[in-house]
Backbone and ligand atoms as CSV (ligand in chain L), in Angstrom:
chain,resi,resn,atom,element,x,y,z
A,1,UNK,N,N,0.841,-1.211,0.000
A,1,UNK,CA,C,0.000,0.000,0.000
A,1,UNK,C,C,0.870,1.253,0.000
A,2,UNK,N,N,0.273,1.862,-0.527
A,2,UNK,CA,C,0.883,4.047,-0.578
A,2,UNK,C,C,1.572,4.124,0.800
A,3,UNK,N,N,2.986,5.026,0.734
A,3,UNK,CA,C,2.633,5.307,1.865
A,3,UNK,C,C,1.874,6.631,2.160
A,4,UNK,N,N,1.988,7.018,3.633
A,4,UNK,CA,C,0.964,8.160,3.684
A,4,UNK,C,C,1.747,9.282,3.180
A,5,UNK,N,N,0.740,10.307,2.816
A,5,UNK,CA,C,1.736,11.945,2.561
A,5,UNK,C,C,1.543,12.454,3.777
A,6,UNK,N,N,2.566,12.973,4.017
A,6,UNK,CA,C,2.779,14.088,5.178
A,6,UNK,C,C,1.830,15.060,5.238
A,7,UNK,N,N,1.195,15.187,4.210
A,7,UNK,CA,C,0.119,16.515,3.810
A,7,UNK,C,C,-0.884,15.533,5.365
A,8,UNK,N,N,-0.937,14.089,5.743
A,8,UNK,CA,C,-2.263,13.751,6.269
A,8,UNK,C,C,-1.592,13.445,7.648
A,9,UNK,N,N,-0.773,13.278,8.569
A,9,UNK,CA,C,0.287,13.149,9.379
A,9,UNK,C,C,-1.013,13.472,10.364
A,10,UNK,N,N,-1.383,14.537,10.510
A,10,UNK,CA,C,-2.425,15.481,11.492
A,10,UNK,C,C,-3.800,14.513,11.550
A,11,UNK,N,N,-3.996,13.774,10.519
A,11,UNK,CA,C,-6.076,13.114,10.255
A,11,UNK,C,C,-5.203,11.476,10.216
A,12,UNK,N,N,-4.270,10.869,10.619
A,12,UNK,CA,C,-3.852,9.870,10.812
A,12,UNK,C,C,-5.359,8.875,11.589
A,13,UNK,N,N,-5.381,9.907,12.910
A,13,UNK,CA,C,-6.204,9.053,13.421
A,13,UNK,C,C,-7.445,8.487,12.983
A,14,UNK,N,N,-7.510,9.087,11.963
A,14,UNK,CA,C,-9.202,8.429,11.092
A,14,UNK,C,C,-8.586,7.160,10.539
A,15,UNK,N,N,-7.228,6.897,10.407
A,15,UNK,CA,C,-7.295,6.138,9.084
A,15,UNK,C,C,-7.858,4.675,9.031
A,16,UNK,N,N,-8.176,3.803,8.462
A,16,UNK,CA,C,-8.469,2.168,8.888
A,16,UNK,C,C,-10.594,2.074,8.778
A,17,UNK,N,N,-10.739,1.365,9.537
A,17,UNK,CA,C,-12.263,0.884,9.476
A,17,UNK,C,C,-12.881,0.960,10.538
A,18,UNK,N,N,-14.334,1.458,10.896
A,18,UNK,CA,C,-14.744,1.416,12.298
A,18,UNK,C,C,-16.144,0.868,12.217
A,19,UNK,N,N,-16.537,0.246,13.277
A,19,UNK,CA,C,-18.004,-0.328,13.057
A,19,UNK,C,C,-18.485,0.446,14.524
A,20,UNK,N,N,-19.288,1.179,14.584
A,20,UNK,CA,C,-20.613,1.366,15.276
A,20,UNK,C,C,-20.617,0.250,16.664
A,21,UNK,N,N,-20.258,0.910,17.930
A,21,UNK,CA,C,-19.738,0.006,18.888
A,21,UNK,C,C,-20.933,-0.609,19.605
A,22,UNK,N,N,-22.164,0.342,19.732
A,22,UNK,CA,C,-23.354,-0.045,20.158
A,22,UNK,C,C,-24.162,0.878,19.087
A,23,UNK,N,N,-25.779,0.773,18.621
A,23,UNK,CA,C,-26.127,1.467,17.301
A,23,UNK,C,C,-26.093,2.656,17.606
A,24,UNK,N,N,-25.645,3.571,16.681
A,24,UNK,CA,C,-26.266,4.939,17.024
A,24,UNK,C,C,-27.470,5.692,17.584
A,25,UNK,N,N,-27.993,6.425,17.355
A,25,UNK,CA,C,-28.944,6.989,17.654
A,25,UNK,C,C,-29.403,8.628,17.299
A,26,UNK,N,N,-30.325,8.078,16.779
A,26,UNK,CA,C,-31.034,9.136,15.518
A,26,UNK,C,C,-31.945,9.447,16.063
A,27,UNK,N,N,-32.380,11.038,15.541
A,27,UNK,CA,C,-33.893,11.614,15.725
A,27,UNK,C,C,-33.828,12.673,14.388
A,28,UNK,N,N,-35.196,12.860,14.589
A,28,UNK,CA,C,-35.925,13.617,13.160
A,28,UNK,C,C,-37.340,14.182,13.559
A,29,UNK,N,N,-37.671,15.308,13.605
A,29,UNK,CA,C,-38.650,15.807,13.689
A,29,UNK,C,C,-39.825,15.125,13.458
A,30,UNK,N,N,-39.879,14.506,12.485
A,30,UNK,CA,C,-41.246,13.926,12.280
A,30,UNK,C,C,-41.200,12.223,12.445
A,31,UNK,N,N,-40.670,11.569,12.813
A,31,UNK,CA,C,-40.467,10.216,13.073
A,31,UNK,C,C,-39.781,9.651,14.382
A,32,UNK,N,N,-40.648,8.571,14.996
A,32,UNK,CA,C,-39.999,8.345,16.707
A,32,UNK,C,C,-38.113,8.645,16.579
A,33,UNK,N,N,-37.574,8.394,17.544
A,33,UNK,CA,C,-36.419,8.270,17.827
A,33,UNK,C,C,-35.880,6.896,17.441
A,34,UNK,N,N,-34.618,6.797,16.236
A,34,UNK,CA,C,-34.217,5.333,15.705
A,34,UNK,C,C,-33.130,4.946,16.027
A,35,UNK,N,N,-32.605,3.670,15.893
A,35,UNK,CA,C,-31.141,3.252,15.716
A,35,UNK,C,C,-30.639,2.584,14.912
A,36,UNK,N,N,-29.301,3.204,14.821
A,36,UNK,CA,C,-29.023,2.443,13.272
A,36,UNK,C,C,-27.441,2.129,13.442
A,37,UNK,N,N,-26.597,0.928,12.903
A,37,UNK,CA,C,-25.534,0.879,12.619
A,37,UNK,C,C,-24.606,1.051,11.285
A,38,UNK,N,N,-23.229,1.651,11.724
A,38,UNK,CA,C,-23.179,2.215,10.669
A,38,UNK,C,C,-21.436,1.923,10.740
A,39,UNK,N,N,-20.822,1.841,9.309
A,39,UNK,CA,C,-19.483,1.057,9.032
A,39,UNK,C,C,-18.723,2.476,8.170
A,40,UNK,N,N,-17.737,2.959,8.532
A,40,UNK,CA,C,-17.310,3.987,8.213
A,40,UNK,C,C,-15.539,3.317,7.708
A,41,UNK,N,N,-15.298,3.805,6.314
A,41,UNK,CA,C,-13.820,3.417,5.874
A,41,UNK,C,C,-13.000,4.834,6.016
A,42,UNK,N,N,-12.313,4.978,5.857
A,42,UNK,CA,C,-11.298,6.008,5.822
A,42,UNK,C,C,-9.599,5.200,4.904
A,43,UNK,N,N,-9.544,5.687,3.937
A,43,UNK,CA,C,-8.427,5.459,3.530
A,43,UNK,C,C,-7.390,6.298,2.641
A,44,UNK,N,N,-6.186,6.034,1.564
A,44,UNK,CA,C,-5.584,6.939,1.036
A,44,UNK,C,C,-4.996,6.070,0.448
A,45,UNK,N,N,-4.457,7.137,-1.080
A,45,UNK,CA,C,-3.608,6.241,-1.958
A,45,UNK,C,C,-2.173,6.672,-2.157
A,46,UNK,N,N,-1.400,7.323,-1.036
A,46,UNK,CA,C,-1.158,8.709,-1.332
A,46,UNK,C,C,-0.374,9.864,-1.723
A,47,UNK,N,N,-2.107,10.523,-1.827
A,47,UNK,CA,C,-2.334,11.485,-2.081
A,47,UNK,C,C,-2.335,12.283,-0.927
A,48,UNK,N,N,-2.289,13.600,-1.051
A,48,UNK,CA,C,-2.517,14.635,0.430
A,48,UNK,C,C,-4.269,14.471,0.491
A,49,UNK,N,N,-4.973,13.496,0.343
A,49,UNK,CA,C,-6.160,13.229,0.667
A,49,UNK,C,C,-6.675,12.003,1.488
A,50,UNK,N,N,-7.975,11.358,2.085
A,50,UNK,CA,C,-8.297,10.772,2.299
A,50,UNK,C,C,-9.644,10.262,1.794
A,51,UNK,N,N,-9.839,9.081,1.578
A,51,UNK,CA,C,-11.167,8.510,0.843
A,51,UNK,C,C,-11.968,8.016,1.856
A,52,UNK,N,N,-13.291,8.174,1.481
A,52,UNK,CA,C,-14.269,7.994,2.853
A,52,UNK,C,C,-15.394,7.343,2.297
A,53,UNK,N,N,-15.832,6.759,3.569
A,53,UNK,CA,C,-17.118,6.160,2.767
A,53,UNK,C,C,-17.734,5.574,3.895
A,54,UNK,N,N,-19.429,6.195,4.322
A,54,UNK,CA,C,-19.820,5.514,5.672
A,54,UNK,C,C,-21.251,4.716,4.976
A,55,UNK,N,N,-21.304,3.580,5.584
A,55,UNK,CA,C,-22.825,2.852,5.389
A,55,UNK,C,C,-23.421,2.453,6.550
A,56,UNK,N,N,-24.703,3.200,6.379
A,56,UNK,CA,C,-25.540,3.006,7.904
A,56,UNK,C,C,-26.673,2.005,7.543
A,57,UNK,N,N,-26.948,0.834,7.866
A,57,UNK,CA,C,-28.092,-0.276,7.738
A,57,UNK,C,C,-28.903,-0.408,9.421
A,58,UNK,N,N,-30.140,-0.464,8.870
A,58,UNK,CA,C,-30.926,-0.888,9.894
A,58,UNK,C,C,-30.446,-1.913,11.213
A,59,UNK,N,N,-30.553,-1.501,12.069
A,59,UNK,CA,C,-30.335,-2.314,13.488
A,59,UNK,C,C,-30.608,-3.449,13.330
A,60,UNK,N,N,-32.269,-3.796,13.391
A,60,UNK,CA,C,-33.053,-4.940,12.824
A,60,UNK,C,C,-32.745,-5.904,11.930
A,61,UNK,N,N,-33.279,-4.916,11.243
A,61,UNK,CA,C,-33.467,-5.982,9.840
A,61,UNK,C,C,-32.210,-5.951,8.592
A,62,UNK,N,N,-31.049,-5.106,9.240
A,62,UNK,CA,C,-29.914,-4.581,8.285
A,62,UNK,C,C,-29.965,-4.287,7.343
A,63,UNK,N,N,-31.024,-4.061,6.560
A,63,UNK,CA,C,-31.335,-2.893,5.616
A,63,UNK,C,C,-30.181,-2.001,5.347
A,64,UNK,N,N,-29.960,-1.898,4.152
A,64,UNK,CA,C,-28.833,-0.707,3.797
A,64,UNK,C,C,-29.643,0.827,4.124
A,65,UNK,N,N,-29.210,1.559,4.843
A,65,UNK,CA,C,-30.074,3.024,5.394
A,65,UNK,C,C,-29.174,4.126,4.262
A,66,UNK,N,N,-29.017,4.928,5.442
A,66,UNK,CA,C,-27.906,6.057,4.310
A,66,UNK,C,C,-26.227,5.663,4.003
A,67,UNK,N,N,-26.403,6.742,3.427
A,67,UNK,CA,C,-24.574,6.158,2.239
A,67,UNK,C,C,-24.633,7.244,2.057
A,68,UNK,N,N,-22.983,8.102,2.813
A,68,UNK,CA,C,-22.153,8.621,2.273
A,68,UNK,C,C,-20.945,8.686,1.628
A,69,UNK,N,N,-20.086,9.644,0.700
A,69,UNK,CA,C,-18.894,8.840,0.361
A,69,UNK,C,C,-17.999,10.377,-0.056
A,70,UNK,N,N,-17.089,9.969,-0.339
A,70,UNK,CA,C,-16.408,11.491,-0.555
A,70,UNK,C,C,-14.708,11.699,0.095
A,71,UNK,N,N,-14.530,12.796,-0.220
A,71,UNK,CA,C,-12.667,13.163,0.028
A,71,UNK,C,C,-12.346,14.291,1.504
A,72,UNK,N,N,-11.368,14.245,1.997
A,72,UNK,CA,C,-10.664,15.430,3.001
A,72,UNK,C,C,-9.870,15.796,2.270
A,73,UNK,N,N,-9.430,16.944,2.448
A,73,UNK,CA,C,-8.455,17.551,2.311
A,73,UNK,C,C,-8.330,18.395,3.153
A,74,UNK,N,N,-7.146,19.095,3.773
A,74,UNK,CA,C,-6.590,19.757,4.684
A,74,UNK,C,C,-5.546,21.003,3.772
A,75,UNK,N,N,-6.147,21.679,4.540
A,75,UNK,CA,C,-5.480,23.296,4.064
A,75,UNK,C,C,-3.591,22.788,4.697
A,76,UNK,N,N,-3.133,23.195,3.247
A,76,UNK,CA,C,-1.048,23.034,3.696
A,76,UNK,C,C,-1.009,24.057,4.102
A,77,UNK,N,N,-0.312,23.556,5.137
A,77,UNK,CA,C,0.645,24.078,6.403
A,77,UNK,C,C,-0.499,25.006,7.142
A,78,UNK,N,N,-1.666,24.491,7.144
A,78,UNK,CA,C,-3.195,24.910,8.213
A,78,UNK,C,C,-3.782,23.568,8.739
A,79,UNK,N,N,-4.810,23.954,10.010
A,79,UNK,CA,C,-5.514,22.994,10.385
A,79,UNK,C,C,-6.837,23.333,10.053
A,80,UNK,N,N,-7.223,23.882,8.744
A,80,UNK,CA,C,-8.749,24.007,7.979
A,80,UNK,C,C,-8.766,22.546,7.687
A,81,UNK,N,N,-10.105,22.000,7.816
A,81,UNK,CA,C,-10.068,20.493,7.080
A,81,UNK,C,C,-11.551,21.023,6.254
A,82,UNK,N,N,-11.777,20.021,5.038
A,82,UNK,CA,C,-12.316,19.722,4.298
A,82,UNK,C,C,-13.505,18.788,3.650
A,83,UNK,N,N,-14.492,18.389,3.687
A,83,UNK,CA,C,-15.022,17.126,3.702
A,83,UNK,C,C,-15.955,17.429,2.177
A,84,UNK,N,N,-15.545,16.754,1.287
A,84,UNK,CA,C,-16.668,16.935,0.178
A,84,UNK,C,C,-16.806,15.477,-0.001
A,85,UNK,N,N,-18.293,15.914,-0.025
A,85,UNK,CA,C,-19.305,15.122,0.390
A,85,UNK,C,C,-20.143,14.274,-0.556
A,86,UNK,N,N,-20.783,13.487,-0.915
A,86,UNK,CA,C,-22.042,13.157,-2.022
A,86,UNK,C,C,-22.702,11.528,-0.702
A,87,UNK,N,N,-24.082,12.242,-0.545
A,87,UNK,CA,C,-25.032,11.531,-0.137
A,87,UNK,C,C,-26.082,10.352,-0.753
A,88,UNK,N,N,-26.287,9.460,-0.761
A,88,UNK,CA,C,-27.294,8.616,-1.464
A,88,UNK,C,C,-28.354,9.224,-1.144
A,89,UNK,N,N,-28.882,10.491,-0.465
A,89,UNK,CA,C,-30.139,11.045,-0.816
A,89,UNK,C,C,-30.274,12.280,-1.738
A,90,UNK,N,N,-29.174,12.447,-1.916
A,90,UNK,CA,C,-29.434,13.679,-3.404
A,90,UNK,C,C,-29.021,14.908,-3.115
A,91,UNK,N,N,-27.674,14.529,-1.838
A,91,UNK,CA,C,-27.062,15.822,-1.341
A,91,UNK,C,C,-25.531,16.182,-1.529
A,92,UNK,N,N,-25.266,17.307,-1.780
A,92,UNK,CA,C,-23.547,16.973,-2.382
A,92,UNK,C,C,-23.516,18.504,-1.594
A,93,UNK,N,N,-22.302,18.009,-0.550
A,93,UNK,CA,C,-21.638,18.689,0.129
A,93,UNK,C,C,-20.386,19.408,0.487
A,94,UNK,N,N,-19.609,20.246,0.890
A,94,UNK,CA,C,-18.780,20.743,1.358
A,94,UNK,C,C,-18.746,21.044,2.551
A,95,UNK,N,N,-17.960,20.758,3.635
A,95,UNK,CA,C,-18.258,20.871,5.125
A,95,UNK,C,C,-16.820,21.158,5.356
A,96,UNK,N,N,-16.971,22.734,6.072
A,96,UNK,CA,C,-15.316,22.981,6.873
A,96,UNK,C,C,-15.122,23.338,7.902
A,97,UNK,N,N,-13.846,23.404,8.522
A,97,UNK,CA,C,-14.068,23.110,9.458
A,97,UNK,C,C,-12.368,23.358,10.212
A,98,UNK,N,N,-12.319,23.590,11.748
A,98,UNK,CA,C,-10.749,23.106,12.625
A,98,UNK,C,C,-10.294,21.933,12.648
A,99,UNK,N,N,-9.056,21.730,13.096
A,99,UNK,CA,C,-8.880,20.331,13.546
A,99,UNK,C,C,-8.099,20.611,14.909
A,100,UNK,N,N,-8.651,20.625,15.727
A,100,UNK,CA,C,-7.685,20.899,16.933
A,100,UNK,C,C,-7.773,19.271,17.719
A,101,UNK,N,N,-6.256,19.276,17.657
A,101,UNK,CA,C,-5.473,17.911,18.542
A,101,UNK,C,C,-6.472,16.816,17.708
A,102,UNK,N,N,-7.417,15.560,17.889
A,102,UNK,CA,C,-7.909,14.819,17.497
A,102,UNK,C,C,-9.728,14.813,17.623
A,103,UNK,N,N,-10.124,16.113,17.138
A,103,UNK,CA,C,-11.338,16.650,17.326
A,103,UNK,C,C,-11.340,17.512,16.088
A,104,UNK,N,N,-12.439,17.431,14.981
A,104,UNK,CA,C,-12.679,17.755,13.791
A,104,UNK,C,C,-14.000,18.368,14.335
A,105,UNK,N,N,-14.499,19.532,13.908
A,105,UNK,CA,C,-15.782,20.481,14.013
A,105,UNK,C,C,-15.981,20.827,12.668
A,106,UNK,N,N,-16.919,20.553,11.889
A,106,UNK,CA,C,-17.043,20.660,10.804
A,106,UNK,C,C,-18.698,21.467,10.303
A,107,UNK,N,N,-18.637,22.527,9.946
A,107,UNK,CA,C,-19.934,23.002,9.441
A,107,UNK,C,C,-19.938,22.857,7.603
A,108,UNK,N,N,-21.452,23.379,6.994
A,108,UNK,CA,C,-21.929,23.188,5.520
A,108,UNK,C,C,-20.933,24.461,5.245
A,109,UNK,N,N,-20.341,24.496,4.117
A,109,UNK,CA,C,-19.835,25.727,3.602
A,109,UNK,C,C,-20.409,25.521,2.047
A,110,UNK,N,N,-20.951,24.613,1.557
A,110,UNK,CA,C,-21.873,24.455,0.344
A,110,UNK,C,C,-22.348,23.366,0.461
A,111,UNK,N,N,-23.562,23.389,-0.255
A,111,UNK,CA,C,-24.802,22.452,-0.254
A,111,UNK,C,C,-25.611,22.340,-0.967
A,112,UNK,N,N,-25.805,21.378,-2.006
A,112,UNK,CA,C,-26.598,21.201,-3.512
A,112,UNK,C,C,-27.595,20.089,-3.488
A,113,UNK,N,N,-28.582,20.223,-3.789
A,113,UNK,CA,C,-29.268,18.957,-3.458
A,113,UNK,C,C,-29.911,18.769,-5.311
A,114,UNK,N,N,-30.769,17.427,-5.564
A,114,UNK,CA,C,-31.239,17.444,-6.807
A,114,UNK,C,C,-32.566,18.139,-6.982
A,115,UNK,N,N,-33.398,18.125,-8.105
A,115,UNK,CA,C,-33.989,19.756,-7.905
A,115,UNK,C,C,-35.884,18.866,-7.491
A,116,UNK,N,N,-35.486,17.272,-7.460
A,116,UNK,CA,C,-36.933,17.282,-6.601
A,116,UNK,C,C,-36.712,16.508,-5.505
A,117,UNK,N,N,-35.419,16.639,-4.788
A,117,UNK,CA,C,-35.848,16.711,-3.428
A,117,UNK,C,C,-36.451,16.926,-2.729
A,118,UNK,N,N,-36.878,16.300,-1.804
A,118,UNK,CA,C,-38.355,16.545,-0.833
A,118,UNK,C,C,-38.408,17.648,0.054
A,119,UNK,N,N,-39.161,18.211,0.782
A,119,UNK,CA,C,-39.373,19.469,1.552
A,119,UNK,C,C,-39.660,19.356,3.001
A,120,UNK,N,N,-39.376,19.573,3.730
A,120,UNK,CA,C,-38.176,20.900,3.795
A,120,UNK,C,C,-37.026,20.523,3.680
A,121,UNK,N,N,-36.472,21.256,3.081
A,121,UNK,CA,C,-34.720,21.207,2.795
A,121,UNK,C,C,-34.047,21.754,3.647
A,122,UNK,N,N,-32.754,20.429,4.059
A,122,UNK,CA,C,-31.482,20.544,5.155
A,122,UNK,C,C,-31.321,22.058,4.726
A,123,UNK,N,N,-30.536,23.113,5.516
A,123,UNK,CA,C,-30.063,24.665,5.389
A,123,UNK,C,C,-28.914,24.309,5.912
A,124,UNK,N,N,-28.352,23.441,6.625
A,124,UNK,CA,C,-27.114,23.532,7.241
A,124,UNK,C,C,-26.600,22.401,8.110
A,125,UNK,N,N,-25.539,21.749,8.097
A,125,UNK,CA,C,-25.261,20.583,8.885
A,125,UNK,C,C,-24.119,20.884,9.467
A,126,UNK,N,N,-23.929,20.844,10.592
A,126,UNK,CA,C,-22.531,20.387,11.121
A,126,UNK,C,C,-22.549,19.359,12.289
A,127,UNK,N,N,-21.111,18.841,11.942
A,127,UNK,CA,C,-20.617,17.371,12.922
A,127,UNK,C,C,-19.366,18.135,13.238
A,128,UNK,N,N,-19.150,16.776,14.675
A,128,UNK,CA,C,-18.133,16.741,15.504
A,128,UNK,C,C,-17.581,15.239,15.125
A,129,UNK,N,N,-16.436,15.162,14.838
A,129,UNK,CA,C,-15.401,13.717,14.784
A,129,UNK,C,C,-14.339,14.151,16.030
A,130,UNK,N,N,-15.029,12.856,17.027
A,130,UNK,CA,C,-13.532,12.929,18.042
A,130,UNK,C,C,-12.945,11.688,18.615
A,131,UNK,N,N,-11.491,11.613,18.598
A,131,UNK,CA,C,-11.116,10.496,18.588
A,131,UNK,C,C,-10.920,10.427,20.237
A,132,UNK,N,N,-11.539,9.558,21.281
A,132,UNK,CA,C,-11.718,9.843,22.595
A,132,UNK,C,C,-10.685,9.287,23.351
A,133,UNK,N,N,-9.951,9.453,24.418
A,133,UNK,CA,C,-8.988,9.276,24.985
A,133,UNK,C,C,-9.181,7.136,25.046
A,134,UNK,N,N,-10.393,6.390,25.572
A,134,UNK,CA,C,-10.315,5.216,25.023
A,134,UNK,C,C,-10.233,4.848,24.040
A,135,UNK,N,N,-9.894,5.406,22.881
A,135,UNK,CA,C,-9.736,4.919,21.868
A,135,UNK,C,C,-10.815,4.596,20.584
A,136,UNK,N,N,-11.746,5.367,21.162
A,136,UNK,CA,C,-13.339,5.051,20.375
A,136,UNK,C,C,-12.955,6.600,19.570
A,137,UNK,N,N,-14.139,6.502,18.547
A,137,UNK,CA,C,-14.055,7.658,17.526
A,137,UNK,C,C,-15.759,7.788,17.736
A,138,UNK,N,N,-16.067,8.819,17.986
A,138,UNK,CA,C,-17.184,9.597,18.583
A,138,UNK,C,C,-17.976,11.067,17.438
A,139,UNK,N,N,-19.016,10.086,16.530
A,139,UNK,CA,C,-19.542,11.283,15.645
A,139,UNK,C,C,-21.006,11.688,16.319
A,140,UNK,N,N,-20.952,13.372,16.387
A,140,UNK,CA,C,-22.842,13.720,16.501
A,140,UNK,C,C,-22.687,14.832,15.084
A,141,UNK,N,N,-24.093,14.708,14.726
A,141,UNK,CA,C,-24.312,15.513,13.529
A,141,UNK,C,C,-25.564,16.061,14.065
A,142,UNK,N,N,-25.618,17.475,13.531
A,142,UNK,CA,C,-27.007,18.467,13.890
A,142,UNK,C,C,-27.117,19.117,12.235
A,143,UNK,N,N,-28.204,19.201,12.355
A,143,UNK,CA,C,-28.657,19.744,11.083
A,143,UNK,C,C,-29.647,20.865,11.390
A,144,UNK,N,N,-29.991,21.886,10.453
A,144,UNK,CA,C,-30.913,22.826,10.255
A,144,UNK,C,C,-31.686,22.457,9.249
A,145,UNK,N,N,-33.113,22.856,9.423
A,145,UNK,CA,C,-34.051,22.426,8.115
A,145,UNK,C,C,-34.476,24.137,8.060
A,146,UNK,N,N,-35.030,24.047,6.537
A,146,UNK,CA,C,-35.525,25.604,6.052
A,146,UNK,C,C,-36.137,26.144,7.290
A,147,UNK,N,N,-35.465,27.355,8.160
A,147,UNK,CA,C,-36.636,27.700,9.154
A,147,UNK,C,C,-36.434,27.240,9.859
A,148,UNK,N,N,-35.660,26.061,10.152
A,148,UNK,CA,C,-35.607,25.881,11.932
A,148,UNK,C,C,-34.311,25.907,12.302
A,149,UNK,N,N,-34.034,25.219,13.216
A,149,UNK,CA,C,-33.119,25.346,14.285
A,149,UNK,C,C,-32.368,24.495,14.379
A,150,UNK,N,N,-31.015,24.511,14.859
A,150,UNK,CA,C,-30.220,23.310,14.525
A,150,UNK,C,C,-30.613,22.479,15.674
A,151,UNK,N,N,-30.536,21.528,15.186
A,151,UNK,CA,C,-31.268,20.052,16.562
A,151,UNK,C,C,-30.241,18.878,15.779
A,152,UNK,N,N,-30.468,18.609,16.813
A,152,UNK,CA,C,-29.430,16.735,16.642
A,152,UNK,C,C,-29.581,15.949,16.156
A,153,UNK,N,N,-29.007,15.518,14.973
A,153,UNK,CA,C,-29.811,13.960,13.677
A,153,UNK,C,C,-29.669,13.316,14.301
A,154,UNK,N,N,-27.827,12.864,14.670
A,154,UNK,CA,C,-26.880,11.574,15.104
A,154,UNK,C,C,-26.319,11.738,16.020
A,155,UNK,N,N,-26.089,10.742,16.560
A,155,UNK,CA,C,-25.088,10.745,17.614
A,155,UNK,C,C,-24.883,8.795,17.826
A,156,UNK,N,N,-23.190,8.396,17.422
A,156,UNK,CA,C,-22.863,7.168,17.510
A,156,UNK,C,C,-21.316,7.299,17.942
A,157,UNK,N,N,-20.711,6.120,18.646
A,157,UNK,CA,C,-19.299,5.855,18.463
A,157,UNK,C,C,-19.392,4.603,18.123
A,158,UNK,N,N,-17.953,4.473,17.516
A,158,UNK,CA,C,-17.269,3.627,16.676
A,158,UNK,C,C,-15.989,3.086,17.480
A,159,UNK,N,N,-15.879,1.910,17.131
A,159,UNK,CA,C,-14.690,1.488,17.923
A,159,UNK,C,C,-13.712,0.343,16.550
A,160,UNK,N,N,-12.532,0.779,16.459
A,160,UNK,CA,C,-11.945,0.555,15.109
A,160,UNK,C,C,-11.829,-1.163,14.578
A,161,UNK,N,N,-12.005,-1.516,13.769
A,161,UNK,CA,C,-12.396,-2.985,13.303
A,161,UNK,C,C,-11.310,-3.321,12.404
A,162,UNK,N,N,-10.286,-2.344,11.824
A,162,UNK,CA,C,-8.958,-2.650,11.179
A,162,UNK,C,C,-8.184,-1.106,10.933
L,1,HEM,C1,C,-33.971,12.235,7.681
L,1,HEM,C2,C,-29.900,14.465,6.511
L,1,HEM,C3,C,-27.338,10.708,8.083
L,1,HEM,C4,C,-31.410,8.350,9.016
L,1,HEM,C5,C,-33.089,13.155,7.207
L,1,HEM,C6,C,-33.449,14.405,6.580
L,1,HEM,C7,C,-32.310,15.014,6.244
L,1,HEM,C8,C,-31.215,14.168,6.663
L,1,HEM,C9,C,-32.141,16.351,5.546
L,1,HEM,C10,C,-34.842,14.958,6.352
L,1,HEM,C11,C,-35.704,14.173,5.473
L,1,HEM,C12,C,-35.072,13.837,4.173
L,1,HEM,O1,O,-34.602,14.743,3.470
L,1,HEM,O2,O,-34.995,12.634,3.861
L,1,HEM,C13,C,-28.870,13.648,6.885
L,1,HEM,C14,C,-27.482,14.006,6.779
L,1,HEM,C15,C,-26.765,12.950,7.217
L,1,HEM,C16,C,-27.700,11.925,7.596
L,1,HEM,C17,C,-26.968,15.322,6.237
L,1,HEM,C18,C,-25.285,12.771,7.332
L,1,HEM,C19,C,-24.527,13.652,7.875
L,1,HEM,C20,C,-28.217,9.730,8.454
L,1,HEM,C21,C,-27.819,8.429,8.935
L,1,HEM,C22,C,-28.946,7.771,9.204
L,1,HEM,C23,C,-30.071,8.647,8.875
L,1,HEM,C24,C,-26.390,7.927,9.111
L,1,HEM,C25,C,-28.968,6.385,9.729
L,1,HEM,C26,C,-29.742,5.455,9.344
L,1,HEM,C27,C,-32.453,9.213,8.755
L,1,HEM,C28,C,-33.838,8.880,8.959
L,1,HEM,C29,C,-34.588,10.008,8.597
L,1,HEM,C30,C,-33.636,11.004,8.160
L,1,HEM,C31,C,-34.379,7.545,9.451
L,1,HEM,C32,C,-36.096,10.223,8.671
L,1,HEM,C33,C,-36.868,9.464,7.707
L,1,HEM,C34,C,-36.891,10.076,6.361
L,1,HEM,O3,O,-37.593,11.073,6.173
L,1,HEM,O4,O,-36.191,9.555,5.466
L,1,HEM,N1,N,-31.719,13.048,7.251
L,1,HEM,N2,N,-28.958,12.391,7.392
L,1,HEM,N3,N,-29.577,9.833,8.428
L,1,HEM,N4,N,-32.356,10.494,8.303
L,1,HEM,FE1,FE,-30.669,11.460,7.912
């Protein structure tokens, strides 16, 4: 395998596979409170980038749920990070963000969806990636819908599987 570029030295700690240590836990305005598990890759060929790719399937019945997939990049010789994004629901993103020590804060800095997406439309997302002193990797995501308020989608940790 590549080795790594120095450009990624700083987002090391993402690198490898993580599975969802107990299911997450989701909410949504209009539907009870859910749980879902979810398998997140992180890798590189490299490049001063990283390749990503998370799949969340039903608790239950393991149903494939959402699918994201997409690149980092990190501002040279800065700790701006980067996340472009493309959603299996018809959302293509840009999310930026700090990286202080092993804690990523990431807000929407662009956001495109397809043009019959359903209503109301996300206005804004941001997540937290933190890699926790046990060794677990710890994501919550909050979102804004047209008009409201940012409230909490996700919230799961991951504990690394390779
Ligand atoms: C609903 C965004 C990740 C499960 C929604 C909605 C948005 C959204 C905008 C509103 C309704 C819609 O447009 O479908 C996001 C974003 C995510 C994300 C930006 C990633 C950062 C996930 C994950 C799951 C999930 C990982 C896990 C299974 C759901 C469910 C609903 C929902 C069950 C409500 C049912 C529905 O209307 O489809 N999400 N979501 N989402 N999301 Fe997510």
């Amino acid at each position: 395998s590549a080795e790594l570029n120095p450009a990624l030295l700083a987002l090391d700690w993402l690198l490898g596979v993580w599975e969802s240590d107990e299911p997450g836990e989701g909410s949504f305005s209009s539907i009870p409170p859910f749980r879902y598990n979810e398998t997140l890759h992180f890798s590189h060929v490299g490049q001063p980038v990283i390749n990503f790719m998370f799949n969340a399937f039903h608790t239950e019945n393991k149903k494939p749920m959402h699918r994201e997939c997409g690149f980092i990049r990190i501002q040279p010789g800065g700790n701006r990070v980067a996340f472009i994004i493309a959603q299996n629901s018809g959302l293509v993103e840009i999310e930026e963000g700090d990286l202080t020590g092993q804690q990523l804060t990431l807000h929407t800095h662009a956001l495109a969806r397809t043009s019959f997406a359903k209503e109301p439309h996300v206005q804004q997302i941001s997540r937290v990636f933190q890699l926790r002193p046990d060794g677990k990797l710890e994501q919550t995501v909050s979102m804004a819908m047209e008009g409201g308020p940012l409230m909490q989608h996700l919230h799961v940790t991951y504990r690394r599987s390779s």
